[in-house]
C-alpha positions in Angstrom: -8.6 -19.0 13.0 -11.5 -20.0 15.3 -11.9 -16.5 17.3 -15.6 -16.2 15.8 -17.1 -19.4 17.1 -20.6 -19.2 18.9 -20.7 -20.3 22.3 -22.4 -24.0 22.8 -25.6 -23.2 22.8 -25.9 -21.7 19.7 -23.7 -24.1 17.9 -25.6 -26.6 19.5 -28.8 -24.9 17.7 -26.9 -24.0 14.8 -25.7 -28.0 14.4 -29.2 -29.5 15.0 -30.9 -26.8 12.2 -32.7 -28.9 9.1 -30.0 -26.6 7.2 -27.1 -28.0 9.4 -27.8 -31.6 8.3 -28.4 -31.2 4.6 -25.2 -29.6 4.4 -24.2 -32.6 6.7 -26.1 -34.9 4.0 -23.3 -33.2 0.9 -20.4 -33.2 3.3 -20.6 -36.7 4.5 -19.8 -38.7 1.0 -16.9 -36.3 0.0 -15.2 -37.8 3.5 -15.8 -41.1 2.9 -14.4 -40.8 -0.9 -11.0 -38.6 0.7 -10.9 -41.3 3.5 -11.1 -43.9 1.1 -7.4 -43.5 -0.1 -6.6 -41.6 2.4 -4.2 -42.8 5.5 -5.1 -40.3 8.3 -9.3 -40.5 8.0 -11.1 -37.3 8.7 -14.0 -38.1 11.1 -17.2 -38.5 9.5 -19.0 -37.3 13.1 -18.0 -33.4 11.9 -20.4 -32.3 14.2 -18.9 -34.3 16.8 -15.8 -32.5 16.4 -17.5 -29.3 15.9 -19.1 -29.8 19.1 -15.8 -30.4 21.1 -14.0 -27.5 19.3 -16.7 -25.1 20.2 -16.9 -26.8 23.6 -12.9 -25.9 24.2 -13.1 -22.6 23.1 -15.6 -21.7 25.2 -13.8 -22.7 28.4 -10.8 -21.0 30.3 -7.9 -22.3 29.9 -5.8 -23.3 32.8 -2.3 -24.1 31.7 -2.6 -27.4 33.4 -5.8 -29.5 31.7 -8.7 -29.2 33.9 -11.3 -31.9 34.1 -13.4 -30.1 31.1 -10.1 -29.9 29.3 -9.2 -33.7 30.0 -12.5 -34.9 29.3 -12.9 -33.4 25.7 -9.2 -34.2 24.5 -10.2 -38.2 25.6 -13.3 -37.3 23.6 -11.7 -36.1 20.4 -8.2 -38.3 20.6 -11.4 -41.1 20.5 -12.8 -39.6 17.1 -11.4 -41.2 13.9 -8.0 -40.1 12.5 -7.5 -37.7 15.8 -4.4 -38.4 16.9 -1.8 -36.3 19.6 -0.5 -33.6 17.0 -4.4 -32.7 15.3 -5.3 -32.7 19.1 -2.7 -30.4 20.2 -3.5 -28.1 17.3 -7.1 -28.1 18.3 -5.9 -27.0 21.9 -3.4 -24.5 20.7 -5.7 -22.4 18.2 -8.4 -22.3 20.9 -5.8 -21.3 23.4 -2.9 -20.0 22.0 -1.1 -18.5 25.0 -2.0 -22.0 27.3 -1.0 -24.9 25.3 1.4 -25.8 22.5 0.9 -27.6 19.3 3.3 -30.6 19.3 4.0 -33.0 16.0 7.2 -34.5 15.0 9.0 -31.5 13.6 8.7 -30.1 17.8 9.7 -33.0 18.9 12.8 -32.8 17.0 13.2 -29.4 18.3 13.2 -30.5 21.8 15.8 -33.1 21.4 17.7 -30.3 19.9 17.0 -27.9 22.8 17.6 -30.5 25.5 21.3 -31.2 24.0 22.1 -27.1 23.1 20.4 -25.9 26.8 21.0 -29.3 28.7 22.1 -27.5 31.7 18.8 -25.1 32.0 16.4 -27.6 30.8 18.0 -30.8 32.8 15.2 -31.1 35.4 12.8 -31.5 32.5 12.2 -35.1 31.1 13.0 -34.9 27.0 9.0 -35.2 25.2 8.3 -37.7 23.1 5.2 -38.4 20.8 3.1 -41.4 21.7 2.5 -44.6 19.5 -0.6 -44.2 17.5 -2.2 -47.0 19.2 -1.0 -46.7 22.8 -3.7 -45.4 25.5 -5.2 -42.4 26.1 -4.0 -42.0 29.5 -0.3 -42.3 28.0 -1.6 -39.4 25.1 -2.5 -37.1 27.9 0.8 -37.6 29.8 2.6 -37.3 26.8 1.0 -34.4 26.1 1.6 -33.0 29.2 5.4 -33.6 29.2 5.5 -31.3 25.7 3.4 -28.6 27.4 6.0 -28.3 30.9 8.9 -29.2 28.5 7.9 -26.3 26.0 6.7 -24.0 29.2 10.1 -24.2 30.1 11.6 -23.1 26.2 9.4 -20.1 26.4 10.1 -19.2 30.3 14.1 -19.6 28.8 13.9 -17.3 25.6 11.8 -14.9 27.8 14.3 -14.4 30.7 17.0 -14.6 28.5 15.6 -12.4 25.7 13.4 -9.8 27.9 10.4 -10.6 25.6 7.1 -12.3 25.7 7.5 -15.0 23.7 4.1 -16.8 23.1 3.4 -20.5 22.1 2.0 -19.1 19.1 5.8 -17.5 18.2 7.7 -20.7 19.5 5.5 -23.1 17.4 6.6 -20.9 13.9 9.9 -20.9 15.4 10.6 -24.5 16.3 8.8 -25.8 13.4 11.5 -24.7 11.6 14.1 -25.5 14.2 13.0 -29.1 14.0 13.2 -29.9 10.2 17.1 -29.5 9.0 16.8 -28.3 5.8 15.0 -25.6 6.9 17.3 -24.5 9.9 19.9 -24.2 7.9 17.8 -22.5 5.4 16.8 -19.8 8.0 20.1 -19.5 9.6 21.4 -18.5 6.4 18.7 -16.4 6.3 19.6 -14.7 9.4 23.5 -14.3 8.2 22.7 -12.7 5.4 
């Protein structure tokens, strides 16, 4: 999805080009108008985001959040309609095979994993999504709980399995997992 951005210094010349801003100049009202009945705002900074994106990809992951890592998710969670799932998606497409995307639908599926495998994933405190309007401190440890929490799904399926399950594969699989209709869709599925 993002494998062909530039690196920061030619976005950063890219996003300051007189072409850059008059596209800028055409994007910015469409926002406003879709923000205008909309109830999650996309940011009208775009180059902001742009910025941090590029910024991410650019760096090497370490599984546990460096500073660099820290500092842009406080910079983006900051940004206008960001909240911990867009963030976590924004983590997880520039580094698929460090970080996992989390949103409600894996949040059930960890309640549901922490009840099926309570005796393998007992030493791991159950993740929860944070409020909207709690801290970014408490977004960041949050976060942090669904990344050792989900670490500890994949390590599981990849002992038990002799595979190499990736975040990528265990977000497709638990976003299903998490939404009933759709487990029980896909179980079917797989009986048939």
């Amino acid at each position: 999805m993002i494998a062909g951005l530039p690196t920061v210094d030619i976005a950063n010349s890219i996003l300051s080009s007189s072409c850059a801003r008059d596209v800028l100049s055409l994007i910015i009202p469409l926002i406003k108008i879709k923000n205008y009945k909309s109830q999650i705002p996309f940011p009208v900074v775009i180059f902001d985001v742009v910025e941090k994106v590029v910024e991410l990809k650019n760096t090497v992951p370490t599984h546990e959040l460096s500073e660099t890592e820290i500092l842009i998710f406080d910079q983006l969670i900051n940004l206008e309609g960001f909240q911990l799932p867009t963030v976590s998606a924004i983590f997880h497409f520039c580094h698929p095979s460090s970080y996992p995307i989390v949103d409600r639908n894996i949040q059930a599926s960890c309640g549901l994993l922490a009840t099926e495998f309570s005796e393998e994933l007992n030493r791991i405190s159950l993740p929860i999504l944070p409020a909207a309007n709690t801290s970014i401190e408490n977004k960041l440890g949050k976060y942090r709980n669904f990344i050792s929490f989900l670490t500890e799904v994949k390590n599981l399926h990849n002992n038990q399995h002799q595979t190499e399950y990736s975040f990528r594969s265990l977000d497709q699989e638990l976003m299903v997992y998490g939404v009933p209709n759709m487990k029980v869709k896909a179980e079917n599925h797989a009986n048939n």
